[in-house]
Backbone as JSON, one array per atom type, in Angstrom:
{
  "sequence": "XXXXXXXXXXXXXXXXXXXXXXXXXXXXXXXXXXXXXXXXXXXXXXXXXXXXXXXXXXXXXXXXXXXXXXXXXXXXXXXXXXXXXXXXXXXXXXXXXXXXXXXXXXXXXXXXXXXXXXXXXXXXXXXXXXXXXXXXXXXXXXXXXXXXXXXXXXXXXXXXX",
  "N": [[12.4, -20.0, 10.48], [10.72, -17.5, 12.46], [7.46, -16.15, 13.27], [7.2, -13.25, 13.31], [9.59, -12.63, 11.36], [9.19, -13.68, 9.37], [6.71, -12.05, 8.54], [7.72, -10.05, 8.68], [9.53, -10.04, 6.13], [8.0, -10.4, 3.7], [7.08, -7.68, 3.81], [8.9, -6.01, 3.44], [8.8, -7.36, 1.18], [6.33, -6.28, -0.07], [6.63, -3.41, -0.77], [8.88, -2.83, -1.56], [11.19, -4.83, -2.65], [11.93, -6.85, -4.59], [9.8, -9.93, -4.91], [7.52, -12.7, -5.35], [6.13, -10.74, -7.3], [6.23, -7.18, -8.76], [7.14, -4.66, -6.41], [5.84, -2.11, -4.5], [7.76, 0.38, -5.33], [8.96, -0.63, -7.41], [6.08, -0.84, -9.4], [5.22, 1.59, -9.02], [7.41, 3.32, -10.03], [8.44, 5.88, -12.11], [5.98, 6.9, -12.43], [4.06, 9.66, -13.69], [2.06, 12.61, -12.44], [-0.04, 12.87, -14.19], [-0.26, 9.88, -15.39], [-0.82, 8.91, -13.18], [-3.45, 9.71, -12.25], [-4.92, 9.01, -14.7], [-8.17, 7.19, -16.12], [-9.5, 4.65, -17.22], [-11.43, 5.08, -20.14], [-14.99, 4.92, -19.83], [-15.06, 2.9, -18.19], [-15.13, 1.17, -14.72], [-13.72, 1.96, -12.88], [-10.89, 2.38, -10.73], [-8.59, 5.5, -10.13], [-4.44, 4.79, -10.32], [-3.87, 6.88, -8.7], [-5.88, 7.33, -6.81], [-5.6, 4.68, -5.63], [-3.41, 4.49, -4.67], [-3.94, 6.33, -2.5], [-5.75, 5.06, -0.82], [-4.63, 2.57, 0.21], [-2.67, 4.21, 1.36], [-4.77, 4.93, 3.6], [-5.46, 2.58, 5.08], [-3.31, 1.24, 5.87], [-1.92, 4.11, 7.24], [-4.56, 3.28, 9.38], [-3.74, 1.18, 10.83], [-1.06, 1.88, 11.37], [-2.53, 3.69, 13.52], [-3.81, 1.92, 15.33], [-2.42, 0.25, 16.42], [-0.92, 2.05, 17.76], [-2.95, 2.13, 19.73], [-5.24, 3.94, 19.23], [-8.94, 4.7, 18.28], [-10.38, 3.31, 15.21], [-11.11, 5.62, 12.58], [-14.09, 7.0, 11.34], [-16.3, 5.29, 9.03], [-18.75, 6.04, 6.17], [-18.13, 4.3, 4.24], [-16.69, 2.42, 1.83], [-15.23, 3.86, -0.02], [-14.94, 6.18, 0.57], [-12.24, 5.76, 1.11], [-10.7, 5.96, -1.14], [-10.46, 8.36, -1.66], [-8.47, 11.61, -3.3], [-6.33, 13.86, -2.88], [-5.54, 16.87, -3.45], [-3.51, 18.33, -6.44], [-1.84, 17.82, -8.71], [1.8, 18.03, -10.29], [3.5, 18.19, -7.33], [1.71, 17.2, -5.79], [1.11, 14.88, -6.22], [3.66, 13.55, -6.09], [3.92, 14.1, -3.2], [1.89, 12.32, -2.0], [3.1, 10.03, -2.97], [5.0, 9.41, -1.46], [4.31, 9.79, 0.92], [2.88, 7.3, 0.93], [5.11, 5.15, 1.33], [6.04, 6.54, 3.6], [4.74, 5.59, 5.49], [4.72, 2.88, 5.28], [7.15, 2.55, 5.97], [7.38, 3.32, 8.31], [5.63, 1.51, 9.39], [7.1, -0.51, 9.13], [9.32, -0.07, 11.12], [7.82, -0.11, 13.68], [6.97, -2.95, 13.24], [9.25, -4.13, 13.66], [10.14, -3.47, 16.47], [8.52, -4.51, 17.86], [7.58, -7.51, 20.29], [7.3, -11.5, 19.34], [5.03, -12.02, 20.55], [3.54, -9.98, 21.1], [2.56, -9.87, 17.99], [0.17, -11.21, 18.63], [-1.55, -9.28, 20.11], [-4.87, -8.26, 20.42], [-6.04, -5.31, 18.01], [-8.22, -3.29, 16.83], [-9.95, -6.27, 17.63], [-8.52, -7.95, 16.2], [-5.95, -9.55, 15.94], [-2.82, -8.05, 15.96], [-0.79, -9.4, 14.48], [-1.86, -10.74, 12.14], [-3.4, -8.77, 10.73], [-1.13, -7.28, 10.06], [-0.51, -9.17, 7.69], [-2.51, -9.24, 6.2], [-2.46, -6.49, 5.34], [-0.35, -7.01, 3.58], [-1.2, -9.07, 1.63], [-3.58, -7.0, 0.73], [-1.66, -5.26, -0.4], [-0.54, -6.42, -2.15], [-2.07, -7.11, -4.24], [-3.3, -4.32, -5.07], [-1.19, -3.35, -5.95], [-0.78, -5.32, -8.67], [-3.1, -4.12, -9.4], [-2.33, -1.83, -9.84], [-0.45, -1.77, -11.93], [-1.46, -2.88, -14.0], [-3.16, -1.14, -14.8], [-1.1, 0.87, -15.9], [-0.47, -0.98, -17.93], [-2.57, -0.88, -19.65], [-2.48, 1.79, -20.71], [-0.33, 1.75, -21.73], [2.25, 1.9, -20.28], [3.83, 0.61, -19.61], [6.66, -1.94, -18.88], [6.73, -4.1, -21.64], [8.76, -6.62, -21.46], [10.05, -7.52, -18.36], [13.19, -7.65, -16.44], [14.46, -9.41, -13.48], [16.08, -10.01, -10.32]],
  "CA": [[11.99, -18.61, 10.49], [10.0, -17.44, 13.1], [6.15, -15.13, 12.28], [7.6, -11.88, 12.87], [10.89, -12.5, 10.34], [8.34, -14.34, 8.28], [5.94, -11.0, 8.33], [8.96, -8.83, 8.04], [10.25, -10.25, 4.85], [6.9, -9.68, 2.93], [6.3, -6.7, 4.58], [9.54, -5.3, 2.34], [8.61, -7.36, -0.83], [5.24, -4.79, -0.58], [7.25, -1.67, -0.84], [10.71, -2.17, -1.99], [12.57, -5.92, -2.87], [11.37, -7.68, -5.91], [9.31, -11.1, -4.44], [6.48, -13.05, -6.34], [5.52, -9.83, -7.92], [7.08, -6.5, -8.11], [7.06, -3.79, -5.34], [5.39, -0.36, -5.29], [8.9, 0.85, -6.08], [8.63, -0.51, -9.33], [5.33, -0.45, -10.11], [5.44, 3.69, -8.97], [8.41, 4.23, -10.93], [8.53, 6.93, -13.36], [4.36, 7.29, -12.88], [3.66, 11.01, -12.93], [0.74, 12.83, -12.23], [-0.84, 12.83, -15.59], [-0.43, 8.59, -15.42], [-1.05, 8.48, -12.1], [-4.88, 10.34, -12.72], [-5.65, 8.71, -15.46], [-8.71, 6.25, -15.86], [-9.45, 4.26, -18.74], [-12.81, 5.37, -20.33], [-16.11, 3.78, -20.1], [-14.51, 1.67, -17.02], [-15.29, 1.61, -13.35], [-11.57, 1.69, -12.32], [-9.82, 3.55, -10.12], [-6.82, 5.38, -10.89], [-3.38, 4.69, -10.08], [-3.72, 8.15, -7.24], [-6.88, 6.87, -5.88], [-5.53, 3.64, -5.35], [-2.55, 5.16, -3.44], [-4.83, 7.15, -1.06], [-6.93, 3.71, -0.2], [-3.35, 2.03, 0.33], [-2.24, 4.61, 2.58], [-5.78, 4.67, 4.6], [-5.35, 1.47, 5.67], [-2.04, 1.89, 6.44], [-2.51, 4.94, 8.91], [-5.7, 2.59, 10.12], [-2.83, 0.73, 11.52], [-0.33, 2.5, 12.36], [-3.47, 4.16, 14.95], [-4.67, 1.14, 16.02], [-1.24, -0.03, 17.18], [-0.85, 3.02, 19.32], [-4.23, 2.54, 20.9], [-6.36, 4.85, 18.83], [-9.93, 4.06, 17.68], [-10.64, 3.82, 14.2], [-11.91, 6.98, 12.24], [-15.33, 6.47, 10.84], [-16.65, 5.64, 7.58], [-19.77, 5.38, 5.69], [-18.24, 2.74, 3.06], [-15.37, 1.67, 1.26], [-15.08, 4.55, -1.34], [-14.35, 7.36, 1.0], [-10.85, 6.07, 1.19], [-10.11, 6.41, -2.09], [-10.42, 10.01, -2.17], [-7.8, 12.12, -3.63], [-6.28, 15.35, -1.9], [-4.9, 17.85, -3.97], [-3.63, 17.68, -7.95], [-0.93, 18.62, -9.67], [2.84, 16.69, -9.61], [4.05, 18.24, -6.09], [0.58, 16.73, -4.67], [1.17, 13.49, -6.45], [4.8, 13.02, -5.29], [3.27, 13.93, -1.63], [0.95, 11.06, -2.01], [3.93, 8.77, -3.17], [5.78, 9.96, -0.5], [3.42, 9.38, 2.39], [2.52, 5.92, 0.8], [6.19, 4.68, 1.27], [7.16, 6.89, 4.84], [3.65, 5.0, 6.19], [4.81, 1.23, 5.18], [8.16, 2.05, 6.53], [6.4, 3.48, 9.57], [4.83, 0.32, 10.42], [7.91, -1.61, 9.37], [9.95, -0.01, 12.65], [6.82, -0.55, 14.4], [6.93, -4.36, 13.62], [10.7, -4.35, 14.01], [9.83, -3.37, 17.27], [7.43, -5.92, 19.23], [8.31, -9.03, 20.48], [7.02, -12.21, 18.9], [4.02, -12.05, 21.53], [2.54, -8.61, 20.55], [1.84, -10.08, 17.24], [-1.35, -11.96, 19.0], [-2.54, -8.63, 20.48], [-5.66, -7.45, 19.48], [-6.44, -3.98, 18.15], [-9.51, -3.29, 18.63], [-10.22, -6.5, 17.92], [-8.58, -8.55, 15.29], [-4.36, -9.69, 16.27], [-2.02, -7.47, 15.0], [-0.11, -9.99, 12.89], [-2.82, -10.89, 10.89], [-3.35, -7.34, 10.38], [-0.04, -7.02, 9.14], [-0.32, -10.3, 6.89], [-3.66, -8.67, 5.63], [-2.15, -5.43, 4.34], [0.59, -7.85, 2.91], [-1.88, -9.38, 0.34], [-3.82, -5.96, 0.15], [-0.94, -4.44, -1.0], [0.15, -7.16, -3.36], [-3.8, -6.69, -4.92], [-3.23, -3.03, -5.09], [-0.28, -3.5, -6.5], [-1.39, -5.54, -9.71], [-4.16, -2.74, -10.33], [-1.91, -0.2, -10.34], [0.94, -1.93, -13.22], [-2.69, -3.18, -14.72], [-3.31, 0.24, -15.72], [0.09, 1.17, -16.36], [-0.52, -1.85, -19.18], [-3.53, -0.33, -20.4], [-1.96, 3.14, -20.96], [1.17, 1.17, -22.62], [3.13, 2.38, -19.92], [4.65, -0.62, -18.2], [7.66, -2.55, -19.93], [6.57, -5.28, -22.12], [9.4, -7.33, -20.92], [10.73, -6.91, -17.27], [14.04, -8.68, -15.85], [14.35, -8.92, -12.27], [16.7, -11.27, -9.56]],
  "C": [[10.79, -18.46, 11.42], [8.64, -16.26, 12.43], [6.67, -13.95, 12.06], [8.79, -11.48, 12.0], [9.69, -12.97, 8.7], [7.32, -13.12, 7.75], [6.98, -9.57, 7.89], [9.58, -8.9, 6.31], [9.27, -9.84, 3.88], [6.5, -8.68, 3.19], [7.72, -5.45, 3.16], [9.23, -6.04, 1.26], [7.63, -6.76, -1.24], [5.88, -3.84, -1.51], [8.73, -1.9, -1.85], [11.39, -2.93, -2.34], [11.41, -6.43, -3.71], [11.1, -9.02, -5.41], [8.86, -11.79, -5.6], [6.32, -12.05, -7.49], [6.2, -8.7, -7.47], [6.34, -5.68, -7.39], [6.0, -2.82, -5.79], [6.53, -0.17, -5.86], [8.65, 0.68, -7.23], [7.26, -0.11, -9.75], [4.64, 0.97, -10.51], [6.75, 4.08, -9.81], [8.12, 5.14, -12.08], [6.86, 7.27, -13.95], [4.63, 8.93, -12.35], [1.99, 11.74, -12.44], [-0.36, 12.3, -13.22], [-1.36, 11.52, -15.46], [-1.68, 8.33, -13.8], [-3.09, 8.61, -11.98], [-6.28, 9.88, -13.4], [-6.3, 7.29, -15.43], [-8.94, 6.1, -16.83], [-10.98, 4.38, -19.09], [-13.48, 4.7, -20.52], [-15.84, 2.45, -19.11], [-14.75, 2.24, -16.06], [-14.36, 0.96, -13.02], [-11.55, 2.9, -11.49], [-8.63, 3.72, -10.43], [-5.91, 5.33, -10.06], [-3.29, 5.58, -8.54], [-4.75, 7.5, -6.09], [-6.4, 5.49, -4.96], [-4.62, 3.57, -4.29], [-2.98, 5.46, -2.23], [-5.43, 6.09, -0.64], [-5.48, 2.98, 0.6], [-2.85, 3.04, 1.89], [-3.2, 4.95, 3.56], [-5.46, 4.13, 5.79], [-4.17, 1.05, 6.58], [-1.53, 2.95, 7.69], [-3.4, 4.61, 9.61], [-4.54, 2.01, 10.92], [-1.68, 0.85, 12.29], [-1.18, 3.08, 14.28], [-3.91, 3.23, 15.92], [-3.67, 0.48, 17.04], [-1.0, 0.39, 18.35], [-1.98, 3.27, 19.79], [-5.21, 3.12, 20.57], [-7.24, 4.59, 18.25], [-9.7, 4.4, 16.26], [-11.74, 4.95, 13.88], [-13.59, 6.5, 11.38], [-15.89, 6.8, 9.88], [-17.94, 5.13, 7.26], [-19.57, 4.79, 4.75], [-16.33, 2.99, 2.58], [-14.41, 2.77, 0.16], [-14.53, 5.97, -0.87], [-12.82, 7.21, 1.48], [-10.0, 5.92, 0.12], [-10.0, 8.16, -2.68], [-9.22, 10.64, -2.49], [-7.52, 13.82, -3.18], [-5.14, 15.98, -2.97], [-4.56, 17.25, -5.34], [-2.48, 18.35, -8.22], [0.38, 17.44, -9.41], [3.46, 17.11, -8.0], [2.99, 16.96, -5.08], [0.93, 15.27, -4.85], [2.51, 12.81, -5.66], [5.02, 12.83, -3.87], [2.88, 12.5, -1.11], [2.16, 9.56, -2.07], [4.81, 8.34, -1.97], [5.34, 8.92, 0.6], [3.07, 7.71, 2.13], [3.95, 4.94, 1.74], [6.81, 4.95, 3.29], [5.93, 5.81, 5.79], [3.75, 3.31, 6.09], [5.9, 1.09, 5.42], [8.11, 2.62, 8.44], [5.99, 2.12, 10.43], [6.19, -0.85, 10.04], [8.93, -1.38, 10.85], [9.08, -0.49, 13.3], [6.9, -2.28, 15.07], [8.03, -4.85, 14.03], [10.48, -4.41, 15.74], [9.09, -4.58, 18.71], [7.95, -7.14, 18.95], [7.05, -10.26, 19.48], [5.21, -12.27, 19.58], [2.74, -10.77, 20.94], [2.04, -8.79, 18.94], [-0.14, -10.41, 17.38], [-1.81, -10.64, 19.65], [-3.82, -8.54, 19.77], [-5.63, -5.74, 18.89], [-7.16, -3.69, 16.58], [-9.3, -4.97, 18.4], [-9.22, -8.11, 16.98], [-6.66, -8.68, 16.12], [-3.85, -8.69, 15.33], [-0.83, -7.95, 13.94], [-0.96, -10.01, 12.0], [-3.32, -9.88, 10.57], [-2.06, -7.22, 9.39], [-0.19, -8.22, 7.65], [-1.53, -9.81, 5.93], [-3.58, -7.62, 4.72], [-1.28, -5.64, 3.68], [0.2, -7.76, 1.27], [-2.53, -8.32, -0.32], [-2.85, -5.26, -0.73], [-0.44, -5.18, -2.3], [-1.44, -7.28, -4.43], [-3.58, -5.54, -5.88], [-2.28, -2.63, -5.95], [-0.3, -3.78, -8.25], [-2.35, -4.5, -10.3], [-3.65, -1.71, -10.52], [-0.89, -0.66, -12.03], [-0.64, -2.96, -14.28], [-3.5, -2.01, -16.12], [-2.21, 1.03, -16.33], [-0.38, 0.44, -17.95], [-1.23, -1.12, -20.12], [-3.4, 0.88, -21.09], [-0.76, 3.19, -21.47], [2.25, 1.99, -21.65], [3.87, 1.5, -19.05], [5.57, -1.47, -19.38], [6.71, -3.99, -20.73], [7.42, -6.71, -21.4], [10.15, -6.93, -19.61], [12.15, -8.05, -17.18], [14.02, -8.19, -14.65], [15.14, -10.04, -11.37], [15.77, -11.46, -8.18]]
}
């Protein structure tokens, strides 16, 4: 297997094929707003939405950086968890955009030859970029079916092939 089949294959067990750990797919299934919102009291957590919006940041950080465009500029880590709008249309938006933005960059990677992995942009290769929002996402991932747990909303027992 060469890097870019090797970056491709984890790049769908993020989003969508059951790997090590499961996908967003699953771990977004059947969250609605209400879940999605909610933080567990007396905890410095983020919820389930916030965690989305940080997810897809990083995500449009890359897609931009790909096509050449500087990054946007932040004073810390917390302004990309912000949350845009409320209700379930906004939330399903959010789910939305998470999913069209990690299959966004999967044409993307489909795309470049084995070579354009080692670019930079700005400064860092763009595989290891990709391999970066890999593990981010598999992080991101756990904290979201973490709180699912906590809110008894995640199966006790899963099966999965």
């Amino acid at each position: 297997m060469d890097r870019k089949s090797i970056i491709q294959q984890y790049w769908q067990f993020a989003a969508e094929k059951e790997g090590w750990y499961p996908p967003y797919a699953d771990a977004l299934r059947d969250v609605d707003a209400s879940l999605a919102s909610w933080r567990p009291e007396g905890v410095a957590a983020n919820t389930i939405w916030e965690t989305v919006a940080h997810v897809i940041y990083f995500k449009e950080r890359l897609i931009r950086r790909i096509k050449g465009f500087a990054d946007q500029p932040l004073s810390g880590n917390d302004e990309t968890f912000v949350v845009k709008g409320s209700g379930e249309a906004a939330w399903q938006d959010a789910v939305a955009k998470l999913f069209d933005t990690h299959r966004t960059l999967g044409r993307l990677l489909q795309d470049m030859e084995d070579g354009d992995l080692d670019t930079p942009a700005p400064s860092e290769p763009i595989g290891a970029q990709f391999l970066d929002l890999t593990v981010h996402d598999a992080y991101h991932t756990g904290q979201i079916i973490f709180i699912r747990k906590l809110k008894g909303a995640w199966p006790s027992h899963r099966s999965f092939s």
